[in-house]
C-alpha positions as CSV (number, residue, x, y, z in Angstrom):
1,X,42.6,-8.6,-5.5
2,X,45.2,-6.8,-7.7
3,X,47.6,-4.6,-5.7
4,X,47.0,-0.6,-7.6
5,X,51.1,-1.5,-8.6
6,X,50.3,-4.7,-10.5
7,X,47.2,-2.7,-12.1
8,X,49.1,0.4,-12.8
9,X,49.1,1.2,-16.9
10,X,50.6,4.9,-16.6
11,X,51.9,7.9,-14.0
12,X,49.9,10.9,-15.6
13,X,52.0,13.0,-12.4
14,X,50.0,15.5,-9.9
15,X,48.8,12.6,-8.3
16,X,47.2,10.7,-11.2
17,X,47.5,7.2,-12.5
18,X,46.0,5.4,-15.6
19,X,44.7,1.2,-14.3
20,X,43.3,-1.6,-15.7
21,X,40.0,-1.6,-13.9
22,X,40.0,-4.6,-11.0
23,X,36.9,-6.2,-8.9
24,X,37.6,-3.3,-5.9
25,X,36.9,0.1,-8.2
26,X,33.3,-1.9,-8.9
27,X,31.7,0.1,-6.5
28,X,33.3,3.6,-7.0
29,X,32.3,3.8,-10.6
30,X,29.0,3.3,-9.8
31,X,29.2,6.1,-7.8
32,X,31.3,8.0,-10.7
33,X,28.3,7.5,-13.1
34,X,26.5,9.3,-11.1
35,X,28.3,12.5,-11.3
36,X,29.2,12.3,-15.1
37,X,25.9,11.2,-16.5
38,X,23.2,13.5,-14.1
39,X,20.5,13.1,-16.3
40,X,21.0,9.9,-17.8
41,X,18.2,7.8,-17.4
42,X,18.8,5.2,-14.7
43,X,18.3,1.9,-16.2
44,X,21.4,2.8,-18.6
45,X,23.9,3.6,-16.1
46,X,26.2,1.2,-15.1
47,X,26.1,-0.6,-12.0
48,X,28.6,-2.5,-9.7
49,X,27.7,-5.6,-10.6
50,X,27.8,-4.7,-14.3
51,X,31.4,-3.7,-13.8
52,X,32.5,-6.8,-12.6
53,X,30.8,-8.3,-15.3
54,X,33.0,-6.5,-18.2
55,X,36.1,-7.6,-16.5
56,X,34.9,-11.2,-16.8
57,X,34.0,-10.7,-20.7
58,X,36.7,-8.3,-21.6
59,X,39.3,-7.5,-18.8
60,X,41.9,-5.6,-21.0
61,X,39.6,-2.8,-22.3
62,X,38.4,-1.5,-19.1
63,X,40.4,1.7,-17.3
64,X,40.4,3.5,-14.4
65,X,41.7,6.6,-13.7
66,X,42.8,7.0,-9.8
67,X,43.8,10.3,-7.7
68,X,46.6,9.8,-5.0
69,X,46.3,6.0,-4.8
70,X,42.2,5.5,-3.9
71,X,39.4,7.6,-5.7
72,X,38.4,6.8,-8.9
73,X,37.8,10.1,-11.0
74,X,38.1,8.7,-14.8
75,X,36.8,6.0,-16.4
76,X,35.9,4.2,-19.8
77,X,34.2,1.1,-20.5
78,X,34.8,-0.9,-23.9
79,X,33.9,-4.0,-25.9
80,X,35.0,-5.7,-29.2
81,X,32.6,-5.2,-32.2
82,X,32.0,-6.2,-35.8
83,X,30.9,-3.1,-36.3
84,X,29.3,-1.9,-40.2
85,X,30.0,1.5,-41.1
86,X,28.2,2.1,-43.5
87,X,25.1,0.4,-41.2
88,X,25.4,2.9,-38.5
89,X,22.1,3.2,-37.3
90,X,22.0,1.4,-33.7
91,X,21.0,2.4,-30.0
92,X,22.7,2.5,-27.2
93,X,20.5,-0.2,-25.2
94,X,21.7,-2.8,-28.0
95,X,24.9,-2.4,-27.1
96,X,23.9,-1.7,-23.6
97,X,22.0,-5.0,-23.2
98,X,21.0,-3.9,-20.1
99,X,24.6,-3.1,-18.7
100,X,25.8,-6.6,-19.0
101,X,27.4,-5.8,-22.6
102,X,26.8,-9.6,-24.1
103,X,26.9,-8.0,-27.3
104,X,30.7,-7.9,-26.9
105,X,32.2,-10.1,-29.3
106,X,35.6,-11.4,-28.6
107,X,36.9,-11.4,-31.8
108,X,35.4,-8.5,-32.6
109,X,37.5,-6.1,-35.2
110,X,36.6,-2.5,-33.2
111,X,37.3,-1.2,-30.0
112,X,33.6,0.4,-29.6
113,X,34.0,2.9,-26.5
114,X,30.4,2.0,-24.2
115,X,31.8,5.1,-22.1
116,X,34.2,7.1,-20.6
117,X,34.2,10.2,-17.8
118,X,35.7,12.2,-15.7
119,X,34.8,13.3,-12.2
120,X,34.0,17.5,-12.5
121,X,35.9,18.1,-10.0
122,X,38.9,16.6,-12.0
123,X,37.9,18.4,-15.4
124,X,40.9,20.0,-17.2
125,X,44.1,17.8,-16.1
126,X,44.3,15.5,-19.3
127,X,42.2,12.4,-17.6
128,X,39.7,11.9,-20.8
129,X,43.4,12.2,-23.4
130,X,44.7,10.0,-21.1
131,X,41.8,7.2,-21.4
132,X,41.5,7.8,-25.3
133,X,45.4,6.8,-25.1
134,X,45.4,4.1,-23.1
135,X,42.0,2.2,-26.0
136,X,44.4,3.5,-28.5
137,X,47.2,1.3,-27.3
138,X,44.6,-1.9,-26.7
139,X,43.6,-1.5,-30.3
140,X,47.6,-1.6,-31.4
141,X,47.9,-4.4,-29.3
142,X,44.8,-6.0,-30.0
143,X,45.4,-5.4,-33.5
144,X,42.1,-4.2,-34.3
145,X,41.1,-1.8,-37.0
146,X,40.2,1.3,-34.6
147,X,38.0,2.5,-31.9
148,X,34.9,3.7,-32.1
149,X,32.3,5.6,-29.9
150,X,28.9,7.5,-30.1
151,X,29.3,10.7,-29.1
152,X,26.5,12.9,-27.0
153,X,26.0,16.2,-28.7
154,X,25.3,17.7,-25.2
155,X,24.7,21.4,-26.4
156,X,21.6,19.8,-28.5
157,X,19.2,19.4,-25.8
158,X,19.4,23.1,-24.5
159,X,18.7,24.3,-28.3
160,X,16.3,21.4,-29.3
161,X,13.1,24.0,-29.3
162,X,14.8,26.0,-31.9
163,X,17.3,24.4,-34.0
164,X,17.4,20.6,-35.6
165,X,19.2,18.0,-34.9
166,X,20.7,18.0,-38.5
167,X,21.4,21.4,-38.5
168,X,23.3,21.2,-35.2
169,X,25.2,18.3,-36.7
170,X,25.6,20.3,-40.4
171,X,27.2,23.0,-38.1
172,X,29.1,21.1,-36.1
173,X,30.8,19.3,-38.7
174,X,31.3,22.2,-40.8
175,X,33.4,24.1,-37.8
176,X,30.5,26.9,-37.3
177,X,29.7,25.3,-33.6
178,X,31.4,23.9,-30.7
179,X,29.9,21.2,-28.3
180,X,31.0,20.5,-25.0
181,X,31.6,17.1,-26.0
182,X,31.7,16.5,-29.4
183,X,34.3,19.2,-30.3
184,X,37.0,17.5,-27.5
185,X,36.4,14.6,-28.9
186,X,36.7,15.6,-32.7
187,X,40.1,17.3,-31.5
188,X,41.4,14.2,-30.3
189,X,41.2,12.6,-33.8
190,X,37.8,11.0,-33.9
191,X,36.0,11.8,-37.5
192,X,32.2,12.2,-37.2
193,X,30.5,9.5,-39.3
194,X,27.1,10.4,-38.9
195,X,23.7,11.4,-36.7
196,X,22.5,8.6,-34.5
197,X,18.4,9.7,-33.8
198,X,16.6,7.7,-30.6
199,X,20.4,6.5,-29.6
200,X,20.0,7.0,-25.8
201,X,17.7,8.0,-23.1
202,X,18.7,11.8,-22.0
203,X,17.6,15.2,-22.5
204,X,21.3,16.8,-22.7
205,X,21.7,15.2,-26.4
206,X,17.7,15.5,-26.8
207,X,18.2,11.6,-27.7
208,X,20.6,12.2,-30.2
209,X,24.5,11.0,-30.8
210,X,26.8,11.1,-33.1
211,X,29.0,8.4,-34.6
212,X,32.8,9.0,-34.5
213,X,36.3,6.9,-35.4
214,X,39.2,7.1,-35.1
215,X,41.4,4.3,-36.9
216,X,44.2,2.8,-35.6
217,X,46.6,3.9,-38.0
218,X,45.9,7.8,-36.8
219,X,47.4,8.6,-33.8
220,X,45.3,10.5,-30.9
221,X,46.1,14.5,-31.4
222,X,47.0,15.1,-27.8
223,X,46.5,18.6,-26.3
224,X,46.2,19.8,-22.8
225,X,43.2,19.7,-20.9
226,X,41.2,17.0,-22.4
């Protein structure tokens, strides 16, 4: 086991500490998923064993974020894809693979963000900036062409009955709506490719997510709180 010191990738100060994610967090990001993804269908949560599988495939692109020393309150979860823009159409559960990630490929040319999270009670104190940072500095290191995600539009579900899901994203793009994911991460840097329909199993996005990159030559537009 890796002492937290050896693991240690940054001080964020008040307590909190960026790591490389070892076999002993395993179990305390299952319980993390939990709380960050309520209403997430089950079968694509990660589990414990699925954790200790991505550090066997990919040990460098998974981080933890820790409070004084011991609880886990931030994480993300990456793999290496050859990923085609302009072919962005895909679900979840393919990259998913049933938690076990084989679609990582390790020569892959993008850092694709599976996840990332914060515990609520640890909203606000830059742990999500400081996880977007710390796959920024993997894909300099890496040198890979950029990171990308699919975001949840999680103020779709709420408004499904009444507005579409291109009309959310029209807005959205177009600055005339904020989303409680989304706009963090636009503000972090991430351009918004495109609408993803049937890309994951939960009623908070209605199904829906949205494709977003950030390259590596554009560096992550810090601000407080994220």
């Amino acid at each position: 086991m890796a002492s937290a010191q050896q693991s240690l990738w940054a001080n964020l100060g008040d307590g909190l500490s960026v790591h490389r994610t070892q076999p002993h967090h395993a179990a305390a990001l299952e319980r993390l998923q939990m709380l960050v993804f309520p209403t997430l269908s089950d079968d694509e949560r990660f589990k414990a064993e699925h954790y200790l599988r991505h550090l066997e495939l990919f040990p460098q692109g998974q981080f933890v974020v820790v409070a004084n020393g011991e609880q886990v309150v931030g994480m993300t979860t990456t793999l290496r894809l050859d990923f085609n823009l302009a072919h962005s159409q895909h679900r979840f559960a393919d990259v998913f693979a049933g938690g076990w990630l084989s679609s990582h490929q390790p020569l892959g040319q993008w850092l694709y963000g599976a996840d990332i999270g914060t515990d609520p009670a640890f909203r606000g104190r830059g742990i999500a900036r400081a996880l977007y940072a710390a796959r920024h500095h993997t894909v300099a290191a890496l040198g890979l062409r950029g990171q990308l995600t699919v975001g949840m539009p999680s103020g779709l579900g709420a408004l499904s009955h009444a507005l579409s899901a291109d009309q959310y994203y029209t807005e959205l793009v177009a600055g005339q709506r904020t989303d409680p994911t989304l706009s963090a991460q636009i503000r972090i840097g991430f351009e918004p490719r495109g609408l993803i329909a049937d890309y994951i199993n939960d009623p908070v996005c209605a199904g829906y997510g949205v494709l977003l990159v950030l390259p590596a030559d554009r560096p992550i537009a810090l601000r407080a709180g994220t």
